[in-house]
N, C-alpha and C positions, 0 to 999 in steps of 0.2 A: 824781079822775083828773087828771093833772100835764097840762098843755098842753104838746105838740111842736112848736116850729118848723120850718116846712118846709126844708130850705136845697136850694139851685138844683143841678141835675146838670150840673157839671160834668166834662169829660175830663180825667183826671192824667196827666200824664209819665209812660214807665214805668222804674222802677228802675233806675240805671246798674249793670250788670254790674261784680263785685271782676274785678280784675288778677290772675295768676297767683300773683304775691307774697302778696294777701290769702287765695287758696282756699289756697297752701304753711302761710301762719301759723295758717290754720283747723284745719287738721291735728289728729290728736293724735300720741302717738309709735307708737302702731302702724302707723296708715296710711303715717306718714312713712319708717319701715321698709320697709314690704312697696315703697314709691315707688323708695326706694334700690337695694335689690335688684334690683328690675325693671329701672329703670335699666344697673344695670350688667351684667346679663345680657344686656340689649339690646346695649349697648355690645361684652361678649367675644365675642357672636355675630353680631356685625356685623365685628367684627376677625379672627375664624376663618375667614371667609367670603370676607374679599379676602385674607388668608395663600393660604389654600386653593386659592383662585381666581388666585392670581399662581404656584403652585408649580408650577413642571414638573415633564412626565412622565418620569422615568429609566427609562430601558433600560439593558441590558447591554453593556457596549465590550467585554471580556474573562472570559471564566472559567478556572478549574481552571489560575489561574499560581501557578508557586511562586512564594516568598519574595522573588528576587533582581529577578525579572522584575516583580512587584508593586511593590515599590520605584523601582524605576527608572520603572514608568507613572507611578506617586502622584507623583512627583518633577516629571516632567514637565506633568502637570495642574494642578501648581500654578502651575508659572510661565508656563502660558497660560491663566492666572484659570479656567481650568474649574471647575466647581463637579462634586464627587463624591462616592458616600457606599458603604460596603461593605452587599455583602445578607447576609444573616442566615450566620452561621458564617463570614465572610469568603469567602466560594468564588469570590465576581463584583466586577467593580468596576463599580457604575451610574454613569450621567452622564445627562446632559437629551438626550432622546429625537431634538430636532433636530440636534443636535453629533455626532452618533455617528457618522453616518458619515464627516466634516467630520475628529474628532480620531483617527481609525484610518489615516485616507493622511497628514494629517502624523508621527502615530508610526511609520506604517512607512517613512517619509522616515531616519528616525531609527534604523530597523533594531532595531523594540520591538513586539513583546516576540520574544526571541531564543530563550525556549525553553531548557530543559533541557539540549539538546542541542546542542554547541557542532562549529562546521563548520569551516570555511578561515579564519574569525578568529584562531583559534590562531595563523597562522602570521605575523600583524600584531602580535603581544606576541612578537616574539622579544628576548631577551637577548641580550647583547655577551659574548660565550664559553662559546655553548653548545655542546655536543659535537654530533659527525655522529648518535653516537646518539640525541639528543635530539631535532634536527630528523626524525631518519623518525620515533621516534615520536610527535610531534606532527604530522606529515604524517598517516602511519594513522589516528591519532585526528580528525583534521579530516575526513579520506574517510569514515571511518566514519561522522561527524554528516551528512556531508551526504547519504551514502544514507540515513540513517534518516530524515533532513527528506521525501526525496521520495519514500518505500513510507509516512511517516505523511500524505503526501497523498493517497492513496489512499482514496473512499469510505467504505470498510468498515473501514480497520484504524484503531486505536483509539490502538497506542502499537507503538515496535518498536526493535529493538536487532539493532545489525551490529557481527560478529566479524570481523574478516579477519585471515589469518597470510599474513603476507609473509616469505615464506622469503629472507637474505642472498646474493646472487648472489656466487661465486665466476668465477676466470678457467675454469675447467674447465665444460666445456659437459657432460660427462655427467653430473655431480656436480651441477648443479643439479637444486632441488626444486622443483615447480609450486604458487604459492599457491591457497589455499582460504578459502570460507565460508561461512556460519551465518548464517539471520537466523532472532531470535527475532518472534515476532509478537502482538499483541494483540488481539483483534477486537471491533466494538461487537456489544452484546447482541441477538441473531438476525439477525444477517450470519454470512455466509459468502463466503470464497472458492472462484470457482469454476476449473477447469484453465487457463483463460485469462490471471486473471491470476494464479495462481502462476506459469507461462512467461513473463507479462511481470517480475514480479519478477527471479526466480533469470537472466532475459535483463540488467536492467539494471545488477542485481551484475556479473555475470559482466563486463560490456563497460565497465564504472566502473577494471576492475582490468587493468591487462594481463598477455598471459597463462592468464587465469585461464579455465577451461573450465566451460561450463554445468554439467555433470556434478560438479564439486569444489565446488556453492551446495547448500549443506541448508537449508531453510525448515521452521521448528517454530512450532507454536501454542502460547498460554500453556495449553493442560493437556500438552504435553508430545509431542503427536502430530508424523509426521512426514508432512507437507504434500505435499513435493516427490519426485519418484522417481530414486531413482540405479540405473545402471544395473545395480546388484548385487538391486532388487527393482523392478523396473519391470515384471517379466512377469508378475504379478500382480494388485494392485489398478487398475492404470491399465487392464487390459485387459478386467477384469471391469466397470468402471463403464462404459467403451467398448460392450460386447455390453449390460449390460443399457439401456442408452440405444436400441442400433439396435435392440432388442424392442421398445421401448417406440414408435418411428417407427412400427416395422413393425404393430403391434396399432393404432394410432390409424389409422393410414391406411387399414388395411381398413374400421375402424368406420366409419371415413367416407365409405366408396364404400358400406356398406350406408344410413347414413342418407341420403344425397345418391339414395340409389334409392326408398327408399322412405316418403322425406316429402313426396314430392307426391302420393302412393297414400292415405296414412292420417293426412298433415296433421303438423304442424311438430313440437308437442307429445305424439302420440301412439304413436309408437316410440321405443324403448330398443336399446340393442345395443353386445353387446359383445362381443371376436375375443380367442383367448389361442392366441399364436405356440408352438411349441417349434423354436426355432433350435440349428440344429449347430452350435458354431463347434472342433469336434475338427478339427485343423490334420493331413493326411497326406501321404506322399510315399512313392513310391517307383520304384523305376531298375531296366530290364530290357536286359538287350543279348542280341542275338537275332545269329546264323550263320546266314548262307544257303553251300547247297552250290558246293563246287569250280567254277569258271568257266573257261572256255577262256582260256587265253592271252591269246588276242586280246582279249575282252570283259572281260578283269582289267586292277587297275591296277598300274605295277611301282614298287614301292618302292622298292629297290636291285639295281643291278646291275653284277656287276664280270667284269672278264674278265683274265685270265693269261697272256701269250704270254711262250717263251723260245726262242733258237734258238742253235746253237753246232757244232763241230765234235767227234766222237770216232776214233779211231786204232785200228786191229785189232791186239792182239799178234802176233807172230811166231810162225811153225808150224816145227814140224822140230826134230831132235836138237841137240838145246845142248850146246852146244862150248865151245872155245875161240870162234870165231868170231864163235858167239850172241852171247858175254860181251862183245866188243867194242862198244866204246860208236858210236855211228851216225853216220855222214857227213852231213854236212853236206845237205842237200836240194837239189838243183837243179830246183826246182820251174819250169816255164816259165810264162811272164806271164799264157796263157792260160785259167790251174786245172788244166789235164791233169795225172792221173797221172804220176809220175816214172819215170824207164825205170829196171832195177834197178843196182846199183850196177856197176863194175867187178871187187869182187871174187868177185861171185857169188853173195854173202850174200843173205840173202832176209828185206827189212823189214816193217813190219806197213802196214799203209794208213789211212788218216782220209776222216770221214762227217759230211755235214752232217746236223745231227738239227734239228727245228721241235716245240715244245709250245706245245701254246694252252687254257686252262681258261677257262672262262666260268660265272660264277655269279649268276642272276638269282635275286632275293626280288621276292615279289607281297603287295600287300595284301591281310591278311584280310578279307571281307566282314560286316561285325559293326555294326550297330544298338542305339547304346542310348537306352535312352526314360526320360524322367524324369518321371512323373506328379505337383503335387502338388494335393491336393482341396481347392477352395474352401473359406472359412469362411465361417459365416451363411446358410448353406443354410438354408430352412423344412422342415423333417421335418413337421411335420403343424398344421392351421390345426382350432382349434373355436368354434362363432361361435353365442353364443347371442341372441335377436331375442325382445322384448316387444314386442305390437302392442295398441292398447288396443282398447274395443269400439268400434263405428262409432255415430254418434248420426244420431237421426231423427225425424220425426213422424209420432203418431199421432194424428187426432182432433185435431190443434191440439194437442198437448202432448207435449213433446222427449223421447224415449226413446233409450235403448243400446239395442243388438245384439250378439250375436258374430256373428265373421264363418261364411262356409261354409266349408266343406271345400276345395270346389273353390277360396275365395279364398285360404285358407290353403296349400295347393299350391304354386297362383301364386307367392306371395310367397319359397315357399320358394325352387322355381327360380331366380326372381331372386336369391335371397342367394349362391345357388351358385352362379350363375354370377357373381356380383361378384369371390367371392373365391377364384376359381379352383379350385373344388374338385374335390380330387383321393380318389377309395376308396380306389386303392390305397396311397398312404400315410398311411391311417387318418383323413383327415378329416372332420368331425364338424355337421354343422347343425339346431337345435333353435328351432322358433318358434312361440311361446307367444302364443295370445288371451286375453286376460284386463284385468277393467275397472279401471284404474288408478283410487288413491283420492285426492278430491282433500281437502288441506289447505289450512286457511285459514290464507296466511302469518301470521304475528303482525306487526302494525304497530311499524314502527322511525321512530314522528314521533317526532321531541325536542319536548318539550312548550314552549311559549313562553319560561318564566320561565327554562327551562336552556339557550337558544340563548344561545352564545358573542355573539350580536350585541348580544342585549337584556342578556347580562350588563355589556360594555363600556359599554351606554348607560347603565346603571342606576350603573355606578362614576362613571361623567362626572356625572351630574347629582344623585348622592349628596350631596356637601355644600352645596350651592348650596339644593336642593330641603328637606334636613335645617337648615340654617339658618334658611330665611323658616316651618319648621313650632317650631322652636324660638322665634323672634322673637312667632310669632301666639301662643304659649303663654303666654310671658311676658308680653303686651300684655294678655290677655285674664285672665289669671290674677292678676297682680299689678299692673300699671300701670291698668289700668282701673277695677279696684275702689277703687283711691285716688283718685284725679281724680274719681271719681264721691263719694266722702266729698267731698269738696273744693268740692263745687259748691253754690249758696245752696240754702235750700231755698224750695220753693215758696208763692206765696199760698195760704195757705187758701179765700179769697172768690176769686172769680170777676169779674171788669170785668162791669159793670151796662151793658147793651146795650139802648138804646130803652126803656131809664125802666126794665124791668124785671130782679127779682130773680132770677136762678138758683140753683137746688137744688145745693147741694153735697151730693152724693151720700157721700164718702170720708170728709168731716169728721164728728164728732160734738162739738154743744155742749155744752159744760159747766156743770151746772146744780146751785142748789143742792140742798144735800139736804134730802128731804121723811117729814114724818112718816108713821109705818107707819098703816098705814090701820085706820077704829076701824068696831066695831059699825055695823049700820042702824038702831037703835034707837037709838043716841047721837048726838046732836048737839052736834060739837066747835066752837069757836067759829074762823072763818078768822085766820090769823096775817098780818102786817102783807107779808110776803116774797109769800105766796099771792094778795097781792091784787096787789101790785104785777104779778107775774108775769101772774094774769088782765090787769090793765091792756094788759100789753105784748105779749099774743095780741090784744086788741080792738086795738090798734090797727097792728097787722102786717096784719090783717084787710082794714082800713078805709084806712090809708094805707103801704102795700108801701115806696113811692117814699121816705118821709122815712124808715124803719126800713134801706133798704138805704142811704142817705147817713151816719147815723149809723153804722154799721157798718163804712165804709169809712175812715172818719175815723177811727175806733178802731184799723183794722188801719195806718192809714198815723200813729201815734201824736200825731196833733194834737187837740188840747180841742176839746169841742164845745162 
């Protein structure tokens, strides 16, 4: 057995750490691949991240421009550096979210976008000898843009086109014709116009034009319908959507003098009711004239009256045998100043005499006494009311546990009288009241939550912090996946021995020593002679044994490759 010197336990230095440059050349070429890669996916997903992160949000400045008007924005956004990009199919022009409304008052400084429809500009391109006809019609044409500009400001309408015929005025005033118009109309998808503003329309054609009478504006919609009423069909549809409207007043209003009676009786939820009007609106008239008997004089009125007076003088023929004498034409009169008869003549003759005569006629006319009556019968009479009333059951306890009821008799009565007397009813013109006990069923609404992940709010958050949050999970992918597996090849490896702490050997648990190889094992009956290896080996168990302390210095010396 070989004698071991002991040698002293001393403390070593520990190992200076390689530099990054030695764990890179330790490498081999795959590690240094999978490094690379990593590397530079680091690197894209670091650079997508602040792209991302600097991109503004675009919204919409304009849609649905044509051609001309598109050009002329795009023109303009260049030369005030705005940044813009078309959305999908061209339909919009985007820009960054905070400009927008910023570059919509300077473009409409600019008078952009102008729209399809061209108004009073027209008449700022005029040409140097253009005819009279030319200026009206590009007058007409600029009137017509500019109504269509302000019926397509309107809510509901979508797109619309104005006709106007302006008839040439002549010197001749009968011979003039009155213009007229047409507006065609577009409407957005479930709007409607309602009578108000078709009158405000066919009102502001009308007073745009002069002239031009409400009555001569036709307003059609794009299937072709006709909107507005001339007075050649106005007694018809207008008059019918009219009556069915005040039905429909008149039915709600009674429902409501029944509910407002009897929801403090039977509680908020537990009556139904409903009133079905039949209104007259047969439009009648008619005109009677009535004579009362012959009136005195005195108590009549005189409508005309004339009177006839004449007065004058007549002469009596001569009496007696006709003669010679008769035949004689007549002396002269010597009538005296006083009107006396004349005394008879000298010869004897015998003259005829004259008579003052007086006529007087008087003709009175008296008014007939005659009444006429013009009856005509209201419209919108109620002819008969029928009102039918749900009550549900009454709830209660019994025993501490909540039960329905119907109601009695005598409540059901009640109830009824009140419905009658709310809504005035009347037998004789067949009015009708029916009220029904019975336990209404209740349904459990279906719940309308939007579930979290579909709220519009959490959607906005979830796009905002999309790439930011997709980046640092791409970044940890890569670290974990390819950069760490190589650094970690890259790194020394570890001592197999353990630092000897307070003289003593520690058990390396993970290591396995390498030992030589030993012969297969023989018979018990045989006795093999030990080989020179075997004993050494015994040797160097006795003294691991016997002295721990110089076995673990040798050992250490070995691993830190100095001679022993």
């Amino acid at each position: 057995m070989s004698a071991v010197a002991e040698v002293p336990l001393n403390p070593l230095p520990p190992p200076a750490s390689p530099n990054w440059l030695q764990r890179l050349s330790a490498l081999d070429r795959a590690q240094r691949m999978r490094l690379g890669v990593g590397a530079a996916l680091l690197v894209a997903a670091a650079l997508a991240a602040i792209v991302m992160g600097r991109q503004p949000d675009y919204r919409v400045l304009f849609a649905n421009l044509n051609d001309k008007d598109g050009g002329a924005i795009v023109a303009q956004l260049s030369q005030m550096n705005v940044p813009y990009k078309h959305a999908e199919g061209g339909g919009a022009i985007l820009i960054p979210a905070d400009r927008v409304h910023d570059v919509r008052l300077r473009l409409a400084t600019q008078g952009l976008p102008k729209g399809s429809v061209a108004g009073f500009e027209l008449m700022e391109s005029s040409k140097f000898g253009m005819t009279q006809f030319q200026e009206r019609l590009n007058f007409q044409r600029g009137l017509e843009g500019e109504l269509t500009r302000s019926i397509q400001a309107l809510s509901s309408v979508q797109g619309a086109r104005v006709h106007l015929a302006l008839p040439n005025q002549n010197g001749f005033f009968r011979e003039q014709q009155k213009p007229s118009a047409s507006v065609l109309v577009s409407l957005h998808p479930g709007r409607i116009l309602d009578r108000a503003q078709l009158a405000g329309i066919v009102h502001l054609v009308a007073s745009s034009v002069p002239e031009l009478a409400p009555s001569a504006v036709s307003v059609l919609d794009d299937t072709g319908k006709l909107l507005s009423q001339t007075p050649d069909n106005a007694g018809g549809a207008e008059v019918n959507a009219q009556q069915l409207l005040y039905v429909q007043q008149i039915e709600q209003q009674y429902t409501r003098r029944i509910m407002d009676i009897l929801e403090p009786v039977v509680g908020r939820e537990n009556v139904k009711a409903q009133v079905t009007a039949e209104v007259d609106f047969t439009q009648t008239e008619s005109t009677s004239e009535q004579f009362r008997p012959n009136q005195t004089p005195d108590s009549s009125a005189i409508r005309s009256q004339q009177v006839l007076e004449s007065r004058g003088n007549s002469s009596k023929t001569a009496t007696g045998v006709p003669g010679a004498v008769a035949n004689q034409p007549p002396a002269p009169s010597a009538a005296p100043i006083n009107g006396a008869n004349p005394a008879p003549n000298a010869g004897g003759q015998q003259q005829g005499t004259e008579e003052a005569t007086n006529k007087r006629e008087s003709t009175t006319n008296y008014e007939v006494d005659k009444t006429v009556r013009v009856t005509r019968g209201s419209t919108g009479a109620v002819k008969r009311l029928s009102a039918a009333v749900v009550v549900n059951y009454q709830s209660g306890e019994d025993k501490g546990k909540t039960v329905t009821k119907a109601l009695t008799p005598e409540q059901i009565e009640q109830m009824t009288a009140l419905v009658r007397e709310t809504i005035g009813f009347n037998k004789e013109r067949g009015d009708s009241v029916n009220l029904m006990n019975t336990p209404f069923q209740v349904t459990a609404a279906p719940s309308t939550d939007i579930p979290l992940w579909k709220q519009p709010e959490v959607i906005d958050l979830a796009k905002t912090f999309a790439w930011p949050v997709g980046a640092v999970l791409f970044a940890a992918l890569v670290l974990l996946g390819l950069v760490r597996p190589a650094l970690k090849g890259a790194a020394p490896a570890k001592s197999s021995a353990a630092p000897v702490a307070g003289g003593q050997l520690d058990a390396l648990e993970a290591d396995t020593p390498e030992r030589p190889a030993l012969p297969a094992p023989s018979r018990k009956d045989e006795v093999v002679p030990a080989t020179p290896e075997q004993l050494r080996l015994e040797d160097a168990r006795v003294l691991a044994k016997e002295n721990p302390v110089a076995v673990a210095n040798i050992l250490k010396t070995w691993l830190n490759g100095e001679p022993v």
